[in-house]
C-alpha positions in Angstrom: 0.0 0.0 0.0 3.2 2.3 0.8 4.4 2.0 -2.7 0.9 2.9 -4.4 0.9 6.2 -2.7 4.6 6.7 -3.8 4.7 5.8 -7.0 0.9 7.5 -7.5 2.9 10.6 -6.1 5.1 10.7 -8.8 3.1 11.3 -11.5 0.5 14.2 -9.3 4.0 15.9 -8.0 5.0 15.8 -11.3 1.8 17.3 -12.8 1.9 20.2 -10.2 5.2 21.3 -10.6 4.8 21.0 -14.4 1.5 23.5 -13.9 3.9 25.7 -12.0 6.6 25.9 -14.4 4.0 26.2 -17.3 1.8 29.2 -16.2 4.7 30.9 -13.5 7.9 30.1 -15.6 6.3 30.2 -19.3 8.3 27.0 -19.5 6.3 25.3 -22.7 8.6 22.5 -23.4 8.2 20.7 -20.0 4.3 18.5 -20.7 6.8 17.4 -23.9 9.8 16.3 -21.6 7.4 14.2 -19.4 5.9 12.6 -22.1 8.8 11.5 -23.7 10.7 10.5 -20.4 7.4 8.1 -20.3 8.5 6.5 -23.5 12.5 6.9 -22.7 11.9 5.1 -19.2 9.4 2.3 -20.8 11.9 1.4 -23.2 14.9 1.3 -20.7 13.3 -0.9 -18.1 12.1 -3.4 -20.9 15.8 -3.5 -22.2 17.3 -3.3 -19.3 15.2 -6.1 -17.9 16.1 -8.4 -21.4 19.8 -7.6 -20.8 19.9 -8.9 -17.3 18.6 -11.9 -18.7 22.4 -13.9 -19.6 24.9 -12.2 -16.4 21.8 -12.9 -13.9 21.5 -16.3 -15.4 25.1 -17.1 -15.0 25.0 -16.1 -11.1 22.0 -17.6 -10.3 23.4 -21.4 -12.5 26.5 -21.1 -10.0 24.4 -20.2 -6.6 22.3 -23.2 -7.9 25.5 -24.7 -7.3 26.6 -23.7 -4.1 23.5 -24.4 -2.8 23.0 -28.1 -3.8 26.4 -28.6 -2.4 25.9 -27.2 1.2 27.3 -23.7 1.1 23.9 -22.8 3.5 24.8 -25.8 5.5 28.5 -24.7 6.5 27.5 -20.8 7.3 24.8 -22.8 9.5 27.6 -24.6 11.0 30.0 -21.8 11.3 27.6 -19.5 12.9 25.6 -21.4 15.6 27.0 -21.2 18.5 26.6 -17.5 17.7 23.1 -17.3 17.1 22.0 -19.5 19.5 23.0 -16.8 22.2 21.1 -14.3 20.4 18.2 -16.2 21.0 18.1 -17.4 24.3 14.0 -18.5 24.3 14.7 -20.7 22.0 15.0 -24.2 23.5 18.7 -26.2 22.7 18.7 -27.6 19.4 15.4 -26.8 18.8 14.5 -27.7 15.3 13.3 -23.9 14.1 17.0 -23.3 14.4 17.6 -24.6 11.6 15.3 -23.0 9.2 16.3 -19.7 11.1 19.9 -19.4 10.3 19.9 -21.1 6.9 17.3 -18.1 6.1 20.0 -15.5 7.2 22.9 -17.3 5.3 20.9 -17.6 2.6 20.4 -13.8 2.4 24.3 -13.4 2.9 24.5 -15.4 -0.2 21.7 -13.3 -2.3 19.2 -16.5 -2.6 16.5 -14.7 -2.3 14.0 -17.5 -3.7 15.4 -19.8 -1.0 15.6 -17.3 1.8 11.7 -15.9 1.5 10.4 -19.5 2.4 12.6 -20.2 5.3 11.9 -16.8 6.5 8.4 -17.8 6.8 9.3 -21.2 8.0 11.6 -19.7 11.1 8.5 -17.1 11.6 5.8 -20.1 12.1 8.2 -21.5 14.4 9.2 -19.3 16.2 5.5 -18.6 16.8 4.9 -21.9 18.3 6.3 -20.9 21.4 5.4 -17.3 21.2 2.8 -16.7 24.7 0.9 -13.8 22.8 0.2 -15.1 19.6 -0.4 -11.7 17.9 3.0 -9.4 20.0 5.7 -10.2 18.6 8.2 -12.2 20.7 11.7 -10.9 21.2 13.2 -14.0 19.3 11.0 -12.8 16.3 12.0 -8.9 16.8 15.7 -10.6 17.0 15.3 -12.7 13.9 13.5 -9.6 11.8 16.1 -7.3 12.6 18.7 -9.5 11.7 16.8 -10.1 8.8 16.1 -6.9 7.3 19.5 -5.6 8.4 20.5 -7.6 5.4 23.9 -8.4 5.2 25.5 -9.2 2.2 28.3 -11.1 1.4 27.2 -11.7 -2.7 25.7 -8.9 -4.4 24.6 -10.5 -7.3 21.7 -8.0 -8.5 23.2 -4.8 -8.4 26.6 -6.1 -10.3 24.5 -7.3 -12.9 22.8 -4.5 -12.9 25.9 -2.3 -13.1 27.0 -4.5 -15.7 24.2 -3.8 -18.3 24.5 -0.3 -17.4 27.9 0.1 -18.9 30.2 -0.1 -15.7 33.9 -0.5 -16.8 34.2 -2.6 -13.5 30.7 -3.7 -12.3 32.2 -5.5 -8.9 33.9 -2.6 -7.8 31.1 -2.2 -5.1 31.6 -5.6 -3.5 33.9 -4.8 -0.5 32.3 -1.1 -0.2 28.6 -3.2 0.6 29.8 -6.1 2.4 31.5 -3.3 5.0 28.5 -1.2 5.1 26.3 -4.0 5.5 28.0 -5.5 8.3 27.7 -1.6 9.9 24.0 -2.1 9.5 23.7 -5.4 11.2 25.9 -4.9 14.1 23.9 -1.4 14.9 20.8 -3.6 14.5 21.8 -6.5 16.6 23.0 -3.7 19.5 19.6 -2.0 18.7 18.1 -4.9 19.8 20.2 -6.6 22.3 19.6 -3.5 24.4 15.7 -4.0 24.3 15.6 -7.2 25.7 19.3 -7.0 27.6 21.3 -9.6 25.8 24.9 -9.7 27.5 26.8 -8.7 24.4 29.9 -9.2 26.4 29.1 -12.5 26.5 32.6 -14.4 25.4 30.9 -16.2 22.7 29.3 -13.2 21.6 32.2 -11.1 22.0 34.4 -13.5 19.9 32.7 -13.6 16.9 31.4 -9.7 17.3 35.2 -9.1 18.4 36.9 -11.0 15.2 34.1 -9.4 12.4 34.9 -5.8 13.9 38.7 -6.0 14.0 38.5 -7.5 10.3 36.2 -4.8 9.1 38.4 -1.8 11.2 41.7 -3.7 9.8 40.3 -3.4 6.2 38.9 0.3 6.8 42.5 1.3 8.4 44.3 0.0 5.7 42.4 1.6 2.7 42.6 4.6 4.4 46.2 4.7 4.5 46.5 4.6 0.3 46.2 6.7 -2.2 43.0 7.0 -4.1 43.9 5.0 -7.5 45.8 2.6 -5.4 42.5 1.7 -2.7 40.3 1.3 -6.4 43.2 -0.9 -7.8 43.4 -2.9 -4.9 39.7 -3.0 -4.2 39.3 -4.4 -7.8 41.9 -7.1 -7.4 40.3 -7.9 -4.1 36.8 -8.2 -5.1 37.5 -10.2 -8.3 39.8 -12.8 -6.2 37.0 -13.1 -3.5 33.9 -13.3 -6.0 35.9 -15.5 -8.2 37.3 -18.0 -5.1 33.7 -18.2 -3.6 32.6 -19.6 -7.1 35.4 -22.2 -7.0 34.3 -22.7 -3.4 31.0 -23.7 -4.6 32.1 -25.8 -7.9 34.4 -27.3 -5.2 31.4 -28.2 -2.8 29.6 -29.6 -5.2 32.5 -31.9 -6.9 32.5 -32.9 -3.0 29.4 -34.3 -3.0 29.9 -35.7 -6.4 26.8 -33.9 -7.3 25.7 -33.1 -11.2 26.5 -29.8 -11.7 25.8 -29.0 -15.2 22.2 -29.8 -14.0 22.6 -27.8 -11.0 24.0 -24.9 -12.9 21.2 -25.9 -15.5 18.1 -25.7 -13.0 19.5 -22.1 -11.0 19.9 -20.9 -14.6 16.4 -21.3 -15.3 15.7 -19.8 -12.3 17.7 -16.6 -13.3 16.0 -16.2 -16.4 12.3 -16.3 -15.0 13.6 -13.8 -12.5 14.7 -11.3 -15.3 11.4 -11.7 -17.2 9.4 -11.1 -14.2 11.2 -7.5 -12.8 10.1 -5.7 -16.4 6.4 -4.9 -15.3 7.9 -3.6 -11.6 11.2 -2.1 -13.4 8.9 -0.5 -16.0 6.6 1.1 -13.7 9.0 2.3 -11.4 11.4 3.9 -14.0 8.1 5.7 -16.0 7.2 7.5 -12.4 10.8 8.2 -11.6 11.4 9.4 -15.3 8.5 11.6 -15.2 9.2 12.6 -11.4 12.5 13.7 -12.8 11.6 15.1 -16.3 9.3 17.5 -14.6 11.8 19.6 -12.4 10.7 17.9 -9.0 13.8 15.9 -8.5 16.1 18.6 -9.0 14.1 20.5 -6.3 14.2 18.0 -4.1 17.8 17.3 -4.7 18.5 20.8 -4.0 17.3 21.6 -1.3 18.4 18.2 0.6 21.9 20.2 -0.4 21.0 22.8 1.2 20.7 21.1 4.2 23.9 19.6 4.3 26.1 22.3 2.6 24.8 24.6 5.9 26.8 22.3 7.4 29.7 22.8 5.7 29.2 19.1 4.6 30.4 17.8 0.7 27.2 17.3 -1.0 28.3 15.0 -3.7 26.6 12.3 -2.6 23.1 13.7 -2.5 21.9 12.8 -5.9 22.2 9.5 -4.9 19.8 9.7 -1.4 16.5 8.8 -3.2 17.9 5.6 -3.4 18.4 5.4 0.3 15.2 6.8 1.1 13.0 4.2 -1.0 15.3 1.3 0.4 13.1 0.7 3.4 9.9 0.9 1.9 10.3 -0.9 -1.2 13.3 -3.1 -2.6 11.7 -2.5 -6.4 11.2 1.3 -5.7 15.0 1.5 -4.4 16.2 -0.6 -7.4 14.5 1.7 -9.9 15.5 4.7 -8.1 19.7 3.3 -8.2 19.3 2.5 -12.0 17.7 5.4 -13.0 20.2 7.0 -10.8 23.3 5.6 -13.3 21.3 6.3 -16.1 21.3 10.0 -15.4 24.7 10.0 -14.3 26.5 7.1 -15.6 27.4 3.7 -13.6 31.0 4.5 -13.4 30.4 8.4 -11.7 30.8 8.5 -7.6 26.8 9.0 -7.4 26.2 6.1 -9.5 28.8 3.9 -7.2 27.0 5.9 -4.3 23.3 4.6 -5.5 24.6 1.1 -5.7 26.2 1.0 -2.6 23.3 2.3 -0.8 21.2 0.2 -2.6 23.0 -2.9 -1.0 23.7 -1.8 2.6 20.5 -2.8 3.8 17.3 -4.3 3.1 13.5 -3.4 2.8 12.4 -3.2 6.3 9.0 -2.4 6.0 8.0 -5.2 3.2 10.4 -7.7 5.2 8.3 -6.5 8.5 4.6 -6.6 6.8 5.3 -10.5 5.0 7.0 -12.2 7.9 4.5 -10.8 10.7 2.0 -10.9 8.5 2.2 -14.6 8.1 1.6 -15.0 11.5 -1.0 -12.7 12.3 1.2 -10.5 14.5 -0.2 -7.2 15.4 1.6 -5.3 18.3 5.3 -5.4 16.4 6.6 -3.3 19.8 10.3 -1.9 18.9 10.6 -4.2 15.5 10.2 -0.9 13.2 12.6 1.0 15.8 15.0 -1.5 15.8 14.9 -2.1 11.9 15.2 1.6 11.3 18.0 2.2 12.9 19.7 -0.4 10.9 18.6 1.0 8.0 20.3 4.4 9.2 23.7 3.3 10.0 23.8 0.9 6.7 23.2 4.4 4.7 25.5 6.7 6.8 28.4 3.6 6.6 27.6 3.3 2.6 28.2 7.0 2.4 31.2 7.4 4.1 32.6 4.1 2.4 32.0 5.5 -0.8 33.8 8.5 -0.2 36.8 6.3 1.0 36.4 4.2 -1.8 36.0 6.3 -4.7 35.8 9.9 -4.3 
């Protein structure tokens, strides 16, 4: 319902300022800009949509992959111990464990078709021994947060999407979101660990909190010792090894297991090309209000005076044209993804506020769809500090994405 009033928005902000620069301004070319940004953005989202078609179908073959081999199965393994004192209400080797941490390693990995059903498994378990079935327990408020917190250790859709825009280096955003989403999660998981007290000084907590922060503040202090062309040289050699050894990890896995996996590759590839098909009616009607949104003047003016803001400050405003990104990320993962390609269109995939717009784009996830589907399942009601929580992962995922791009590439 949030995303029908935004996107209907569009067009009726659109019409309004056109009105005002019409009859105040005696601008008469402006009804013909939006018009033709309708046609402009129709045609982009449909080829745009096509062209994902082979690169998504390639990722999605080698997930496929990773996946029938056990790559879930060994995050599950490697993480735990850790979990398990996040969520002390569940009992010992309970069996919605399982379903609950495969679901967050699967969303580390990007399978989103695989993580959406375990999500709602975990949920309907986790309800079982809920004592008000529609308040949300604090294992469900743990697991949501977590959830929507969203981080990311495979990026898939936005390098493709980077890719068919024209980037020169379309992975160059990999170690920029895996650090901001890791910012995003830990803010979350303190968010909530203060709500219902969890020791976070626990030693098991504090271990693998402890050796994720030192690794993330080692890389941070490192980069920021270079020079600028040396950090995007060594950020591109860095990326490339690490994407390229976690798809020998997974050929490796499933070799392992002595599984098919020209079949495996086969069936995820399928599964990559339905997904393409299926974004053009969402791409397309997301890029035609954004176009015209644009085309009419409003996004400049809202652009601008976000600038204003900031350069009051004394703060660099580069990064503002890519906020709108940032701002539809919690309410709609579509929206946001529209918003990040129209974003490079307008500026070009390779410019800091088209890196910006993808980086923001990955640093966190769609809180308020993630909150409505998974509670909604359910039938909780009262979600208590979920949307606080999830928000303020949301907000230090985009401030961490922001300061990582400037690092990064500015």
């Amino acid at each position: 319902m949030v995303l029908n009033y935004i996107w209907v928005s569009f067009f009726i902000i659109a019409f309004v300022i056109a009105l005002f620069r019409l009859f105040f301004l005696g601008d008469t070319q402006v009804f013909s800009d939006i018009f033709q940004s309708t046609i402009d953005s129709s045609k982009l989202g449909f080829e745009i949509s096509l062209g994902l078609t082979g690169v998504l179908t390639f990722w999605l073959g080698i997930v496929k992959i990773g996946e029938k081999g056990g790559m879930v199965k060994i995050m599950y393994k490697l993480v735990g111990p850790f979990f398990r004192k996040l969520f002390p209400e569940i009992p010992k080797d309970h069996p919605v464990l399982g379903p609950l941490l495969l679901n967050l390693s699967a969303n580390m990995l990007n399978l989103d078709n695989a993580a959406t059903p375990l999500g709602l498994k975990a949920m309907e378990g986790l309800q079982e021994f809920n004592p008000s079935k529609d308040r949300a327990s604090n294992a469900q408020i743990m697991f949501l947060v977590l959830n929507t917190s969203g981080l990311t250790i495979f990026p898939i859709n936005i390098m493709v999407f980077r890719a068919q825009l024209g980037a020169a280096d379309p992975a160059d955003i990999f170690l920029p979101i895996l650090i901001a989403t890791f910012f995003s999660t830990l803010a979350g998981l303190i968010a909530v660990s203060i709500y219902q007290k969890i020791n976070l000084f626990d030693k098991t907590i504090l271990l693998y909190l402890g050796t994720m922060t030192a690794f993330i503040a080692a890389i941070i202090f490192y980069f920021n010792q270079l020079e600028q062309e040396q950090i995007q040289n060594i950020s591109t050699l860095s990326s490339h090894f690490l994407l390229f050894t976690l798809i020998i990890g997974m050929i490796s896995l499933g070799i392992r297991k002595k599984n098919n996996l020209y079949e495996d590759f086969i069936e995820g590839a399928k599964e990559g090309f339905s997904v393409a098909i299926k974004i053009i009616p969402y791409l397309v009607a997301m890029l035609v209000g954004i176009g015209v949104f644009r085309a009419s003047g409003a996004m400049d003016y809202f652009v601008a005076i976000i600038a204003w803001i900031f350069e009051s400050f004394g703060v660099n405003t580069d990064f503002v044209e890519a906020l709108p990104t940032a701002i539809m990320k919690p309410l709609s993962g579509s929206g946001a993804r529209a918003m990040m390609v129209e974003t490079m269109k307008t500026h070009g995939a390779d410019s800091f506020v088209g890196r910006v717009a993808s980086v923001l784009q990955g640093s966190t996830e769609t809180t308020f769809y993630v909150l409505a589907l998974y509670f909604g399942a359910v039938n909780i009601k009262n979600t208590r500090y979920a949307v606080v929580c999830g928000l303020i992962a949301d907000f230090a995922g985009i401030i961490a994405a922001i300061l990582l791009s400037y690092l990064f590439f500015h």
